[in-house]
C-alpha positions as CSV (number, residue, x, y, z in Angstrom):
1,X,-50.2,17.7,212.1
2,X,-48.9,14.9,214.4
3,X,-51.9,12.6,215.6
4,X,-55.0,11.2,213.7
5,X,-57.3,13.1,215.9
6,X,-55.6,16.0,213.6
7,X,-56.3,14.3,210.8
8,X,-60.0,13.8,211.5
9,X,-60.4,17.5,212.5
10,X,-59.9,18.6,209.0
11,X,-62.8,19.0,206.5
12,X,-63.8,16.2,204.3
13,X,-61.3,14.3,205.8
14,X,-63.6,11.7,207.6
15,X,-66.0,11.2,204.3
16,X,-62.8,10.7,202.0
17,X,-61.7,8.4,204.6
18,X,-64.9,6.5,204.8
19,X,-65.6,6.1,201.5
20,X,-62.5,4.4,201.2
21,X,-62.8,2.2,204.0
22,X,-66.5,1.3,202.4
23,X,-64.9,0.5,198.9
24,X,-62.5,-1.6,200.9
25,X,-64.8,-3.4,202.6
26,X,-66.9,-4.1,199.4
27,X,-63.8,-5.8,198.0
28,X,-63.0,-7.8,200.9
29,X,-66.4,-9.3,201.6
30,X,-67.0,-9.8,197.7
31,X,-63.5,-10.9,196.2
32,X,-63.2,-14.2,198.0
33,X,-66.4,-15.1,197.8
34,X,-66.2,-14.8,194.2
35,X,-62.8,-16.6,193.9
36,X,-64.2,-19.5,196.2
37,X,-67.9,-20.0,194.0
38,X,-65.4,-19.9,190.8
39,X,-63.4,-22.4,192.4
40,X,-66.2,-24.4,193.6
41,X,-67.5,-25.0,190.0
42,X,-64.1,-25.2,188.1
43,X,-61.6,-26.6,190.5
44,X,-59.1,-24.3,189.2
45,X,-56.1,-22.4,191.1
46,X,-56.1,-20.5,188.1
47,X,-59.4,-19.4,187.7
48,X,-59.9,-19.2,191.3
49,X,-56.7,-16.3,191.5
50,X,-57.9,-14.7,187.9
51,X,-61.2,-14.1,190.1
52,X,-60.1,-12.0,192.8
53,X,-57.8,-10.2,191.0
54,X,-58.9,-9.7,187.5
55,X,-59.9,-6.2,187.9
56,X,-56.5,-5.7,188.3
57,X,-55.1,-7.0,184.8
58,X,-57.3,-4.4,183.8
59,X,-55.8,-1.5,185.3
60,X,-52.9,-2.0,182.4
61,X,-55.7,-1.1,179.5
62,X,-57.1,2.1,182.1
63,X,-53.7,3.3,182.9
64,X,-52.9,3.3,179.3
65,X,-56.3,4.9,178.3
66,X,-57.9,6.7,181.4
67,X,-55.4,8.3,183.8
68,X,-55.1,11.5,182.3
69,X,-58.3,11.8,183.6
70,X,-57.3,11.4,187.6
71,X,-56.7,15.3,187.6
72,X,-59.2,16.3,184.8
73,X,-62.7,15.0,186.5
74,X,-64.5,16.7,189.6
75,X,-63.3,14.4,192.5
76,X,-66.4,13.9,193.9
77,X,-68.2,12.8,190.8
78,X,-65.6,10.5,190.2
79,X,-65.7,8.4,193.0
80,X,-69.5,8.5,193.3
81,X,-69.9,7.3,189.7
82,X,-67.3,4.1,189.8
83,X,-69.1,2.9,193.4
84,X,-72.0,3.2,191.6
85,X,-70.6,0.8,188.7
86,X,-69.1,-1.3,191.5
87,X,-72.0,-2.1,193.3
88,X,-73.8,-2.9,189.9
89,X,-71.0,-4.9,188.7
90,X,-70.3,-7.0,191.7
91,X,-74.4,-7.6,191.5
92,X,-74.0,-8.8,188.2
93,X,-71.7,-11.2,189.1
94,X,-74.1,-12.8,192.0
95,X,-76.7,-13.7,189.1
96,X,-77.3,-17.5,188.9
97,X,-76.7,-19.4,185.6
98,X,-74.4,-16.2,184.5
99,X,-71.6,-17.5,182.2
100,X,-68.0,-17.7,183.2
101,X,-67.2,-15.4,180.5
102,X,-69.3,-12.8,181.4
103,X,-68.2,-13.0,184.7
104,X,-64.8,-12.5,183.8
105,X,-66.1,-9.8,181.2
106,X,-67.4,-7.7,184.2
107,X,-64.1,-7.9,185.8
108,X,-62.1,-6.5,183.3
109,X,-65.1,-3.6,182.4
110,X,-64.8,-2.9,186.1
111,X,-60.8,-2.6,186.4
112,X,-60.6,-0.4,183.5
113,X,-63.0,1.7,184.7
114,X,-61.6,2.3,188.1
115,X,-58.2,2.4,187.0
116,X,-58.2,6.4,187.6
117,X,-59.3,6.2,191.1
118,X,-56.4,6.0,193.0
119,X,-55.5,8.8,191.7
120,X,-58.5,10.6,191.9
121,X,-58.6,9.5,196.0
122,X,-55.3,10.7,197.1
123,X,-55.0,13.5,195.0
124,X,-57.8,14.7,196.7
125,X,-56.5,13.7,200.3
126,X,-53.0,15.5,198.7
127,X,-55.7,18.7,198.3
128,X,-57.1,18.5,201.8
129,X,-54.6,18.3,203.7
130,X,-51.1,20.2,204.2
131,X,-47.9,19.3,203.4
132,X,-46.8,17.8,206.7
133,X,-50.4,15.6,206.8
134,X,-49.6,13.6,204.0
135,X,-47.4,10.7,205.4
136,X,-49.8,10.5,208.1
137,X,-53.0,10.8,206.1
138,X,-51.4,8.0,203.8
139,X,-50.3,5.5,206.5
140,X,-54.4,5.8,208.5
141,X,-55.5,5.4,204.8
142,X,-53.6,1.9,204.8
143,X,-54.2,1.0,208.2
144,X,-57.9,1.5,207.8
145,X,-57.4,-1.3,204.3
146,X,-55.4,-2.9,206.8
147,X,-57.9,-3.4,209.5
148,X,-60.6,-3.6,206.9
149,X,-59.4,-6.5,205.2
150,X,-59.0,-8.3,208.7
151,X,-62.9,-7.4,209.3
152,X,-64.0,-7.8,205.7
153,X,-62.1,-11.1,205.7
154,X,-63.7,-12.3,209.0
155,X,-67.2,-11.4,208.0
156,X,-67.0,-12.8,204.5
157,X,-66.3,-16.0,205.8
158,X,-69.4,-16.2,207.9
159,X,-71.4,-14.8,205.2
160,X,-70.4,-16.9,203.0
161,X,-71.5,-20.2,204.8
162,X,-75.0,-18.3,205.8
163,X,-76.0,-17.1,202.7
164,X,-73.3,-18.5,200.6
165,X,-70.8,-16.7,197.8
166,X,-73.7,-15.3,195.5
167,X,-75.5,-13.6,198.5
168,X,-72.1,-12.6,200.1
169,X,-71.8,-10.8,196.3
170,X,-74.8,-8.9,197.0
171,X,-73.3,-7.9,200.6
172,X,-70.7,-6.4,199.1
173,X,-72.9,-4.4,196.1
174,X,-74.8,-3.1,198.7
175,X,-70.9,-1.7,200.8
176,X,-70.5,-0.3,196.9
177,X,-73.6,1.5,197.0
178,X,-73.0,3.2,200.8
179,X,-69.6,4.3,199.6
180,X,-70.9,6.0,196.7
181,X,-73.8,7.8,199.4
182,X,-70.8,8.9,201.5
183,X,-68.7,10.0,198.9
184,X,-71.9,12.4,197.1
185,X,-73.2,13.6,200.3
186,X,-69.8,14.2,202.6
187,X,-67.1,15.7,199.7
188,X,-67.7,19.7,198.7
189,X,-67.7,20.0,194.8
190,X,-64.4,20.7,193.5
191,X,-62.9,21.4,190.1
192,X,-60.5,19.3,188.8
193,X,-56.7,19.9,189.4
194,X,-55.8,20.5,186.0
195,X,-57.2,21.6,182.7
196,X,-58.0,20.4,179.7
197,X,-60.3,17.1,178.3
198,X,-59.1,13.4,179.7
199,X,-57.5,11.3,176.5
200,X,-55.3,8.9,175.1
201,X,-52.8,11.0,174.0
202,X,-52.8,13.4,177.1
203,X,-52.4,10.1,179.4
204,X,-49.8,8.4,177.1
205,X,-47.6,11.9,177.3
206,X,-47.7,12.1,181.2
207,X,-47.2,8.1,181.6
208,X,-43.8,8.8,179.0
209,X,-42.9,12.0,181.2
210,X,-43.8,9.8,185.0
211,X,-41.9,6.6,183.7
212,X,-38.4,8.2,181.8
213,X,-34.9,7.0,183.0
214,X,-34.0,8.3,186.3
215,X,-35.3,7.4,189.9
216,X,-38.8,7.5,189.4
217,X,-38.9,4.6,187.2
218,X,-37.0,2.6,189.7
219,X,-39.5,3.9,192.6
220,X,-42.9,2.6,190.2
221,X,-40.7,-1.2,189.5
222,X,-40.2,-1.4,193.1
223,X,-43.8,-0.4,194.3
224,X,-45.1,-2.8,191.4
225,X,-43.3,-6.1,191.1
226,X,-42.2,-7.0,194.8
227,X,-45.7,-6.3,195.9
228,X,-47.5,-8.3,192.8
229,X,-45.4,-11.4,193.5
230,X,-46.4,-11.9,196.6
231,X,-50.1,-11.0,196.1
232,X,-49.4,-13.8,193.5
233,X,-48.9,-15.9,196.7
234,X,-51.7,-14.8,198.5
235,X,-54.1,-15.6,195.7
236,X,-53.0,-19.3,196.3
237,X,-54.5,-19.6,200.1
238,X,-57.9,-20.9,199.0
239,X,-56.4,-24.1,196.6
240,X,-53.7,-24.5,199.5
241,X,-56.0,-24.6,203.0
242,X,-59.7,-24.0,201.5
243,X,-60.7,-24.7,205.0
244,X,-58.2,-22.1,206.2
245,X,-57.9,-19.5,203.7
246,X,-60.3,-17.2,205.5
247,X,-58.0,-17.0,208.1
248,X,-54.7,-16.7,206.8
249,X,-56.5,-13.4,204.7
250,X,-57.3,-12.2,208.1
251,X,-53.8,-12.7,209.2
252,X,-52.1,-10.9,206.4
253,X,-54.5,-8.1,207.0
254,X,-53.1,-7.5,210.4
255,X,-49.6,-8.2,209.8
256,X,-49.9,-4.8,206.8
257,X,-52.0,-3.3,209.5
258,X,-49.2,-3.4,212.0
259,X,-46.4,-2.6,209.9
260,X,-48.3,0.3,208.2
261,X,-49.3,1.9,212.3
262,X,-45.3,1.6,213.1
263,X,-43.9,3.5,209.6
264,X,-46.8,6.0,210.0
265,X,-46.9,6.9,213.7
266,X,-43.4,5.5,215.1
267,X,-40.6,5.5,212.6
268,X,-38.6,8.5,212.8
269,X,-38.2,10.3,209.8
270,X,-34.5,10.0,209.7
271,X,-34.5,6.2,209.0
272,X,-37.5,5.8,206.5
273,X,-35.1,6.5,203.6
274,X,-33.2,3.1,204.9
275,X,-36.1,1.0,205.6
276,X,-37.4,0.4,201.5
277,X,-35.4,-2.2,200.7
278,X,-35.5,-4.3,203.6
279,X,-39.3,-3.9,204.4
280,X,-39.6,-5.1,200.2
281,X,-36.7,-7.9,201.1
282,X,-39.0,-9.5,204.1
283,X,-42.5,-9.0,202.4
284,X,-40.8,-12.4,200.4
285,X,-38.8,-14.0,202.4
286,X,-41.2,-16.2,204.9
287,X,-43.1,-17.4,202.1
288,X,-40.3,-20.1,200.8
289,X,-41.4,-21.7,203.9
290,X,-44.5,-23.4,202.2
291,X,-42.7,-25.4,199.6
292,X,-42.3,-27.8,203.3
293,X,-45.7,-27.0,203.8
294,X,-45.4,-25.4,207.6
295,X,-48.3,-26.5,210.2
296,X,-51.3,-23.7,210.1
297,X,-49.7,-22.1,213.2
298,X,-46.2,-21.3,211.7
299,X,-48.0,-20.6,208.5
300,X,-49.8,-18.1,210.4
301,X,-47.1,-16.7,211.9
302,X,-44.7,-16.4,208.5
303,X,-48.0,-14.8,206.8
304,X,-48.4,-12.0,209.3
305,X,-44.3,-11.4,209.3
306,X,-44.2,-11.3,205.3
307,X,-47.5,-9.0,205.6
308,X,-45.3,-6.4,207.8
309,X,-43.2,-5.7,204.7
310,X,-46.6,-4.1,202.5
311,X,-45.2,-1.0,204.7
312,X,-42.3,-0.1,201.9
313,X,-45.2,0.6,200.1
314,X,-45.7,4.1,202.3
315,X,-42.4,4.9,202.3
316,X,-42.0,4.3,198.5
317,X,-45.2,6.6,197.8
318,X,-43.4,9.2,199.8
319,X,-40.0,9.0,197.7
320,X,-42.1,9.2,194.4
321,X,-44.2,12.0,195.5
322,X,-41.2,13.7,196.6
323,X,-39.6,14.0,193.0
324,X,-42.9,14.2,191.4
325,X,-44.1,18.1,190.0
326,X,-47.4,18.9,191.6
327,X,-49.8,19.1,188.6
328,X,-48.9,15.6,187.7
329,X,-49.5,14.1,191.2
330,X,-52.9,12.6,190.7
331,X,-51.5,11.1,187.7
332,X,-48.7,9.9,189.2
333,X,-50.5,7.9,192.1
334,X,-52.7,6.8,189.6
335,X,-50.5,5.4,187.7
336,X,-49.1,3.8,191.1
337,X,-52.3,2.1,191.5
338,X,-53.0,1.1,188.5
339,X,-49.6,-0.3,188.0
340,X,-49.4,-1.8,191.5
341,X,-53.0,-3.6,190.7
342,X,-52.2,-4.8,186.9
343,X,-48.8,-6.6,188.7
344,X,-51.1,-7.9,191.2
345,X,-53.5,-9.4,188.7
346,X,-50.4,-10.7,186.7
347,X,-48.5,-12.0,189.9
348,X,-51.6,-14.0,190.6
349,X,-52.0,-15.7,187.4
350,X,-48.1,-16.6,187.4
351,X,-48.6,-18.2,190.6
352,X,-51.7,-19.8,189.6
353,X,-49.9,-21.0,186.3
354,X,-47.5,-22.7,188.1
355,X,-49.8,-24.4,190.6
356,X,-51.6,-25.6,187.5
357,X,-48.5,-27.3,186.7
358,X,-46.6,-28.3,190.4
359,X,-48.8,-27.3,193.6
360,X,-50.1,-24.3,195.6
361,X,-47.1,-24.9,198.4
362,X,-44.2,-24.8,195.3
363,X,-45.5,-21.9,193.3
364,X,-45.8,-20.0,196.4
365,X,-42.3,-20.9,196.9
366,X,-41.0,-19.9,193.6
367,X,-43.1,-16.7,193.1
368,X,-41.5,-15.2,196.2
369,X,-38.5,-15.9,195.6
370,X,-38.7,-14.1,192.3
371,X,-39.8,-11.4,194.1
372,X,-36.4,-11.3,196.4
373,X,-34.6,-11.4,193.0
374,X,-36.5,-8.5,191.9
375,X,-35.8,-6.2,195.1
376,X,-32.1,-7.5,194.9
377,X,-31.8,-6.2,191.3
378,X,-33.4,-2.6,192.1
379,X,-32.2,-1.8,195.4
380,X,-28.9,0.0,193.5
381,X,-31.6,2.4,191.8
382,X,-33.0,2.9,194.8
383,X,-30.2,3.9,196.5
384,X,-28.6,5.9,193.9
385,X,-29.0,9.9,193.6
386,X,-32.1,11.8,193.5
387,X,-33.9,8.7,194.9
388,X,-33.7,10.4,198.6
389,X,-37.5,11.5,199.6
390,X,-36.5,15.1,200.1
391,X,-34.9,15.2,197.1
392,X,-36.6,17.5,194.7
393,X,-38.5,16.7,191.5
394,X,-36.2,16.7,188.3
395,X,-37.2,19.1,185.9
């Protein structure tokens, strides 16, 4: 399996793959919008980052909780039941008059909820399709965010000023409520992966077994903390260009896109094993840049560079899959997600924090270049035996 047409020849590909791209969508058209109305009643960076990504401080409570049950519940039921509690979450949200704590109450219900999905989705794209498929069936799964985002972005914008954040909110319910149509009519009933009843216990045991000395642990810090710095910088567009932020989204949307089409389809298979680190090392270091607060067009530019480095991401997925056993892989990427998203949401309200108390341009500053620091510190893991994707799974 070497092209995407191959990809989209296999069955339940193209549903999995849309229902993705719909939940993506949702989140793109809704999450700004909501960020901007919170910010346009509070005036706070804080509160304006904790809206966009508060689901994802949730994902700490699911992944603690829920993950267990990424390989114990029917895939398609899964993902047709949490679009279903997206789209009636997100319309929740749109309500006029609702409180500011109950908007932040859906938030959290939401990310909790969901936190099993990731593992659900590619667990499922890990059962249809073989071996060889999945580096490619990942990367068309992150260029399709990618390009997404960069629509989603684009067309929240516009809706926003027509029909302004609250109707934008009910936009993206109604991308919610498609994906979950997709997902129940396009995916065959399956049984779950593995056996047993979803619970605490079950989920604490695998999340011990997934996160115990060795490389794995170093693979999860270094898909987690680079990556939720810098979405720490990203949720700091709107407080530093409002009248921009749409676009340098849009821009950071393409820039993963790009980098995500060239470690997918280009990149020999040779090199990926060397090109972690430094994709992790330059998804930070353009964004010290705005402490001298750069013109829009070189803002522009060092956005869509930094963006390029979301690619270790792939290559990081494929190192942990590689030394993960089989049965626990839905688990695994779930706890990926989850992790990845609950670094997100903190990495946001760092940088908000410190806008609070300096400026949008310095905490962007600072919060990447904590994030260098934090690739510099793991890339000896990283390099170090049994990190190798080929290498197989310790026992």
């Amino acid at each position: 399996m070497r092209t995407y047409q191959d990809l989209f020849r296999t069955p339940e590909f193209t549903p999995l793959f849309l229902t993705s791209a719909g939940q993506t969508a949702a989140q793109a058209v809704s999450g700004p919008a909501l960020g901007i109305l919170i910010y346009t009643e509070t005036g706070s960076p804080l509160l304006s980052g904790l809206a966009m990504s508060g689901p994802a401080l949730a994902q700490a409570v699911g992944a603690a909780t829920l993950l267990s049950a990424a390989d114990r519940l029917p895939p398609r039921a899964a993902l047709t039941g949490t679009a279903l509690l997206f789209a009636l979450g997100t319309a929740l949200q749109a309500v006029p008059g609702l409180p500011g704590w109950a908007v932040f109450a859906v938030l959290l219900g939401l990310g909790t909820i969901a936190s099993p999905v990731g593992g659900v989705r590619y667990g499922l794209l890990n059962q249809i399709l073989p071996r060889k498929g999945h580096l490619l069936g990942r990367s068309l799964f992150n260029m399709s965010a990618g390009a997404t985002q960069i629509g989603g972005f684009a067309v929240g914008g516009v809706l926003v000023a027509a029909l302004a954040p609250r109707g934008t909110l009910l936009v993206g319910a109604a991308l919610y409520l498609v994906s979950a149509a997709v997902a129940r009519c396009g995916l065959a009933r399956r049984p779950p992966r593995a056996t047993g009843r979803p619970s605490v216990r079950e989920t604490w045991r695998n999340n011990v077994s997934l996160l115990s000395p060795g490389p794995r642990r170093h693979v999860y810090l270094a898909l987690w903390v680079p990556n939720g710095l810098i979405v720490g910088c990203e949720s700091l567009f709107i407080p530093y260009a409002p009248q921009h932020a749409g676009l340098l989204f849009t821009v950071a949307a393409l820039g993963m896109l790009a980098g995500d089409v060239a470690i997918g389809r280009f990149v020999p298979s040779r090199w990926r094993g060397r090109l972690g680190i430094p994709l992790c090392l330059l998804l930070a270091a353009p964004y010290p840049l705005f402490a001298l607060r750069p013109a829009l067009p070189l803002a522009v530019a060092a956005v869509v560079l930094a963006s390029v480095g979301y690619a270790s991401n792939l290559l990081l997925q494929e190192r942990l899959m590689a030394i993960t056993p089989e049965e626990l892989s839905g688990h695994a990427l779930g706890l990926h997600t989850s992790g990845m998203l609950t670094m997100q949401g903190v990495g946001a309200a760092l940088a908000g924090a410190v806008a609070q108390h300096t400026s949008p341009s310095t905490a962007m500053a600072l919060t990447a270049t904590a994030s260098l620091a934090v690739t510099l510190a793991l890339a000896g893991g990283l390099r170090g035996r049994g990190s190798h994707p080929d290498a197989p799974y310790p026992r």
